[in-house]
Rosetta silent file (secondary structure, phi, psi, omega in degrees, C-alpha in Angstrom):
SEQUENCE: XXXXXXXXXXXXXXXXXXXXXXXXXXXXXXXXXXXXXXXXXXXXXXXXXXXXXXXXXXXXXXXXXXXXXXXXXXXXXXXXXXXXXXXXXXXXXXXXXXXXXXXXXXXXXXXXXXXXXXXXXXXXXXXXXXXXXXXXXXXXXXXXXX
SCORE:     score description
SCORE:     0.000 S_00000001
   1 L     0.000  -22.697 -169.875  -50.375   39.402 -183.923 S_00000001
   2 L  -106.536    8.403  155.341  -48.871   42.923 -183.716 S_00000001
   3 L   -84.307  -69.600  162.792  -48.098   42.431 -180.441 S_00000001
   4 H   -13.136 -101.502  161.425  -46.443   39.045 -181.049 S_00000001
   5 H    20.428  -79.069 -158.502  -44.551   40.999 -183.889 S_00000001
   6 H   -75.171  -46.140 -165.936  -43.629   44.064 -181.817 S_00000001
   7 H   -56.957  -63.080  174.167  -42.371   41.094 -178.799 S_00000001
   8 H   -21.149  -74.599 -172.329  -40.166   39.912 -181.407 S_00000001
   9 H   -45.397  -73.026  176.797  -38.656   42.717 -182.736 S_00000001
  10 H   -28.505  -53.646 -172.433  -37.917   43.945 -179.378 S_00000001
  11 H   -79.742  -28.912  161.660  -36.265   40.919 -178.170 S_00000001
  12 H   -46.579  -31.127  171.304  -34.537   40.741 -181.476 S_00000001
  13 H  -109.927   -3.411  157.870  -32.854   44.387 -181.026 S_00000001
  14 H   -92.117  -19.215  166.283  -31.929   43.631 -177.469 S_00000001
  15 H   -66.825  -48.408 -155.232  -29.935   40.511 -178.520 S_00000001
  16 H   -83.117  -13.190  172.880  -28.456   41.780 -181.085 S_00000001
  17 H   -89.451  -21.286 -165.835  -27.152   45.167 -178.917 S_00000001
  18 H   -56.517  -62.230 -124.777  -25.732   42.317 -175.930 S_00000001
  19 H   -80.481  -37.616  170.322  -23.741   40.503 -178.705 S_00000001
  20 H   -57.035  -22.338 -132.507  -22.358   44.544 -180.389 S_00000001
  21 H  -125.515  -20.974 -169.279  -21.576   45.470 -176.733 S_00000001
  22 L   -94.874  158.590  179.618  -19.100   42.366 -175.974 S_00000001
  23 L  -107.144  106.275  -86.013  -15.889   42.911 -176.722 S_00000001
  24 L   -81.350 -130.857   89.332  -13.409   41.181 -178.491 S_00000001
  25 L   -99.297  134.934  171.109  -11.243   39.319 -175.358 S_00000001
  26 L   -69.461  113.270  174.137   -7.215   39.784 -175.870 S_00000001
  27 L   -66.266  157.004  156.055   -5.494   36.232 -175.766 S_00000001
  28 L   -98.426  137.760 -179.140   -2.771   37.157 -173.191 S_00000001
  29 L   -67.969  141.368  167.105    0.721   37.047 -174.372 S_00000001
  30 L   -54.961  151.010  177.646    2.833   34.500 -172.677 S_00000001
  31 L   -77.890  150.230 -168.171    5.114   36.456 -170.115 S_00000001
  32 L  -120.048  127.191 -177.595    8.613   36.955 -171.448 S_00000001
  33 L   -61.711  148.369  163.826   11.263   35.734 -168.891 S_00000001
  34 L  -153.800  136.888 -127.377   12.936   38.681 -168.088 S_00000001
  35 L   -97.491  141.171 -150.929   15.893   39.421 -165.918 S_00000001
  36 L   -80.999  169.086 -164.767   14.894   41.351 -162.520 S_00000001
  37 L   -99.543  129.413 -179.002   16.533   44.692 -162.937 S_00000001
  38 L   110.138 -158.018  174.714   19.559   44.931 -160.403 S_00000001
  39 L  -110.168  157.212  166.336   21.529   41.616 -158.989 S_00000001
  40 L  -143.369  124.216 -163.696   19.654   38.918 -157.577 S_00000001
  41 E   -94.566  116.113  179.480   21.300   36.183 -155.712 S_00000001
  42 E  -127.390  116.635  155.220   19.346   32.526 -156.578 S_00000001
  43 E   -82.986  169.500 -173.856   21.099   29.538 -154.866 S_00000001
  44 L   -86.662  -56.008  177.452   21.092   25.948 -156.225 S_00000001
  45 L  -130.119  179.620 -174.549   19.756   24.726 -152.606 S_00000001
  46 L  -143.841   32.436  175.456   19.269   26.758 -149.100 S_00000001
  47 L   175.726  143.911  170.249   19.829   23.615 -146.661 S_00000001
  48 E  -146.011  127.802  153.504   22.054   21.081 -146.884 S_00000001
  49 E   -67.651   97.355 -178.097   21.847   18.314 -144.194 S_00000001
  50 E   -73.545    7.048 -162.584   25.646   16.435 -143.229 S_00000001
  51 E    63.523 -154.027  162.818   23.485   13.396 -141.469 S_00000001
  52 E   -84.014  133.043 -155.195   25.515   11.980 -138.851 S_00000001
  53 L  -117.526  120.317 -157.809   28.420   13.346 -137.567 S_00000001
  54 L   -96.212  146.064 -162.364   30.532   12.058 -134.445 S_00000001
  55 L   -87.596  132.680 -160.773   31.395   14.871 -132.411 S_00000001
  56 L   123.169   -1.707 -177.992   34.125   16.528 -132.819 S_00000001
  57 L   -62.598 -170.727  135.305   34.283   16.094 -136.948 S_00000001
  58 E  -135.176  110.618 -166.163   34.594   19.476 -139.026 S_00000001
  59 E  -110.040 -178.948 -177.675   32.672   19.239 -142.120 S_00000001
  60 E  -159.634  114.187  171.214   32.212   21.442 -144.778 S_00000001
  61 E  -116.562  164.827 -141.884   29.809   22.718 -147.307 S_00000001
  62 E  -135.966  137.163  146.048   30.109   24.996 -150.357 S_00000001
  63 E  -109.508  142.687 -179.722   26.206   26.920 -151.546 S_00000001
  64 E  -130.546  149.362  173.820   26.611   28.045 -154.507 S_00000001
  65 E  -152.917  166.701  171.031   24.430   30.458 -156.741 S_00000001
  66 E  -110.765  154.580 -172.137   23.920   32.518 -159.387 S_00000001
  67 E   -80.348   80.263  179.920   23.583   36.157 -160.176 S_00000001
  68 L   -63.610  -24.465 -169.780   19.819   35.855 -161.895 S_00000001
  69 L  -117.536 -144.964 -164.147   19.442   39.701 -162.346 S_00000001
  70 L  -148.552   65.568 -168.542   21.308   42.269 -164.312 S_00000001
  71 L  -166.206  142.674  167.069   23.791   44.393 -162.434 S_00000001
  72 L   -62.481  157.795 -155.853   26.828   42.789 -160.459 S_00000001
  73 E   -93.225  140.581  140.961   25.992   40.621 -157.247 S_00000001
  74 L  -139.870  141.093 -176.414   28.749   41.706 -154.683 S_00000001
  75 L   -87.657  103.478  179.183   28.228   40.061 -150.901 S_00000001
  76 L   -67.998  -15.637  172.990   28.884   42.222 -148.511 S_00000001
  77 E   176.399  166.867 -165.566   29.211   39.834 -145.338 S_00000001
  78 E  -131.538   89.890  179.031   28.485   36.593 -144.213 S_00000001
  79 E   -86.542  133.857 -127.698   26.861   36.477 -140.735 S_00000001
  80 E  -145.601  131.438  165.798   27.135   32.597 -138.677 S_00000001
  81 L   -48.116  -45.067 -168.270   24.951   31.950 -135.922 S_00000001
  82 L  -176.094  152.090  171.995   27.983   30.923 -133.338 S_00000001
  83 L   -24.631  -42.842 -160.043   31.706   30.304 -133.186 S_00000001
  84 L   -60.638  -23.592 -164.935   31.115   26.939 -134.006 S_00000001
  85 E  -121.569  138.064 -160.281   30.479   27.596 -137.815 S_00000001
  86 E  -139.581  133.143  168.424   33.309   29.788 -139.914 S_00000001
  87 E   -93.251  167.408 -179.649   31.979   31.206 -143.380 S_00000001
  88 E  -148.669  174.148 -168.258   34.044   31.906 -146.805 S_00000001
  89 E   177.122  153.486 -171.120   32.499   33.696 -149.746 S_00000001
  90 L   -92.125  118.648 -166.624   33.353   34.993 -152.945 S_00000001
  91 L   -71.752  -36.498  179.190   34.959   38.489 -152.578 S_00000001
  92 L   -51.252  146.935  178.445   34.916   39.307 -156.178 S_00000001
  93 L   -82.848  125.525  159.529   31.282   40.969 -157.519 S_00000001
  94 E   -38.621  111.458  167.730   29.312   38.430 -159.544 S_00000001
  95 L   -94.332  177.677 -172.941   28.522   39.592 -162.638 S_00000001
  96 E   -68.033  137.416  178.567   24.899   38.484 -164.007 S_00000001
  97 L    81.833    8.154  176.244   24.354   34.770 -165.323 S_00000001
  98 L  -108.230  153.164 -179.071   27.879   34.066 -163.583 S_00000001
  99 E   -83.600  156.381  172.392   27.939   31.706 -160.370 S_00000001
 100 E  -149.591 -175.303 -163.808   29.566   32.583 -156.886 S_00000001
 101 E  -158.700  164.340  176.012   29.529   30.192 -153.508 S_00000001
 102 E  -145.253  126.364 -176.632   29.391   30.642 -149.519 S_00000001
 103 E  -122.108  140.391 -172.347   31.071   27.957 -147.954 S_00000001
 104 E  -125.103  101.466  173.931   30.068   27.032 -144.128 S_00000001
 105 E   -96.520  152.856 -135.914   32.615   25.295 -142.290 S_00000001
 106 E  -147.330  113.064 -177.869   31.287   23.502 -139.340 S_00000001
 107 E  -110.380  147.927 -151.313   33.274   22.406 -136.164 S_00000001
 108 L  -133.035   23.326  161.778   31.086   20.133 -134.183 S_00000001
 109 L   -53.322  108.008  171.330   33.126   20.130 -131.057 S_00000001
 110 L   124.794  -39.242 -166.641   31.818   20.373 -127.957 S_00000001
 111 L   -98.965  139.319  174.343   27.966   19.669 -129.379 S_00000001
 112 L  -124.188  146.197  164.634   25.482   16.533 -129.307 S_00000001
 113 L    76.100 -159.652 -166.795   22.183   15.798 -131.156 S_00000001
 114 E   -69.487  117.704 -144.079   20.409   17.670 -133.592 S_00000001
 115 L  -120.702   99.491  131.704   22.221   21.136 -134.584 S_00000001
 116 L   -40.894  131.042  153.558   20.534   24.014 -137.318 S_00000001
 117 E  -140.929  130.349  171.179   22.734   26.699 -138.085 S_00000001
 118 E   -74.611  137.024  177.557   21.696   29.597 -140.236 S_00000001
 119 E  -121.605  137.668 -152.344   23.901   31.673 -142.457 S_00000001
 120 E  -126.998  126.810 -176.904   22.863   34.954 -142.996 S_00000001
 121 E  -109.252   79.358 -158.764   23.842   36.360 -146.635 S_00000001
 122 E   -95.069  138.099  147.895   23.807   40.712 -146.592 S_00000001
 123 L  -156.787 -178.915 -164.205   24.459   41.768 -150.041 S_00000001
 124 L   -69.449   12.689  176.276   23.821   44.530 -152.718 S_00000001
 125 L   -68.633  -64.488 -135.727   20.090   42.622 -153.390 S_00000001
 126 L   125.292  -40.892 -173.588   18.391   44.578 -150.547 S_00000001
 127 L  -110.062  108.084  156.562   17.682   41.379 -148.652 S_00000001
 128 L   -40.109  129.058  149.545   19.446   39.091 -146.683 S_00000001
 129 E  -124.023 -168.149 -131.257   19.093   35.785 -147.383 S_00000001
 130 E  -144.375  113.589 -167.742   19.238   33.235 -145.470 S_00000001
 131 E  -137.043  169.576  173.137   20.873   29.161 -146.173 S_00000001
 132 E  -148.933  161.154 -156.763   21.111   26.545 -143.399 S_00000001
 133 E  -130.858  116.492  176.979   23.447   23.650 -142.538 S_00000001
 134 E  -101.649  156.766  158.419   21.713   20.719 -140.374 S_00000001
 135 E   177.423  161.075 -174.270   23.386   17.330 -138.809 S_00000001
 136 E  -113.374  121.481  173.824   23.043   14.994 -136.180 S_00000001
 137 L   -84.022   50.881 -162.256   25.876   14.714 -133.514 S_00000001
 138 L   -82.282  149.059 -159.769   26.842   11.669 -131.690 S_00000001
 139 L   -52.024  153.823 -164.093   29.094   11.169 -129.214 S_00000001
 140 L  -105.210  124.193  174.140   32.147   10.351 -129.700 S_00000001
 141 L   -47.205  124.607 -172.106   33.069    6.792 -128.765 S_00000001
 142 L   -96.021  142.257  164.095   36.356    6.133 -126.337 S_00000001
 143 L   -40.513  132.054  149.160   38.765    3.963 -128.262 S_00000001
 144 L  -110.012  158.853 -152.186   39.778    0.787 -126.524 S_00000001
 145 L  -115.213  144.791 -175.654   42.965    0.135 -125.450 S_00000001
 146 L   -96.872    0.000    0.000   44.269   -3.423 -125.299 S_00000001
């Protein structure tokens, strides 16, 4: 019986140090958005597709983004794959939570079928990024003459 007892006791003072030994657990706080320290350039998309294009059109698309962090955005150049594509870009510095655009004008002369072209975006982030302008080019049809 004083064994029994003594078993008890024992397992009774080893329970009872586990459950003193855990420790309370800390809900975690929800993350607080917070604005990355410096400018950060977030476009609204990073590809835009014109479809089909007959060759020889010159389209044109505007990306536009915002300055997400919290120092002015200013773009320092706009680097174009090949002649074929001419960039524009807002000269002015961005300040933060205000929008600014890169516009990719696109002459499609000369070119057939399916065309990528990358636009390369160096600013005062650290990082180039990077947006692209796709379309499909078909030949351009001779008129007929009566």
């Amino acid at each position: 019986m004083k064994k029994l007892i003594l078993s008890f006791a024992i397992a009774a003072l080893a329970a009872g140090g586990a459950v003193a030994q855990q420790q309370p657990t800390k809900q975690p706080t929800a993350p607080q958005a917070q604005a990355k320290a410096g400018p950060v350039i977030t476009f609204e998309e990073t590809e835009h597709n014109f479809g089909d294009i007959t060759q020889g059109d010159v389209v044109e698309h505007t990306f536009k983004f915002k300055n997400t962090g919290t120092q002015p955005l200013v773009i320092e150049r706009v680097d174009v794959t090949c002649g074929c594509t001419s960039p524009a870009w807002s000269k002015e510095p961005v300040m933060p939570g205000k929008t600014g655009f890169v516009t990719a004008k696109y002459n499609s002369a000369g070119r057939l079928g399916q065309q990528s072209k990358a636009i390369t975006v160096h600013s005062n982030t650290g990082e180039p990024v990077h947006v692209y302008i796709k379309t499909n080019i078909k030949e351009k049809q001779a008129s007929a003459k009566n």
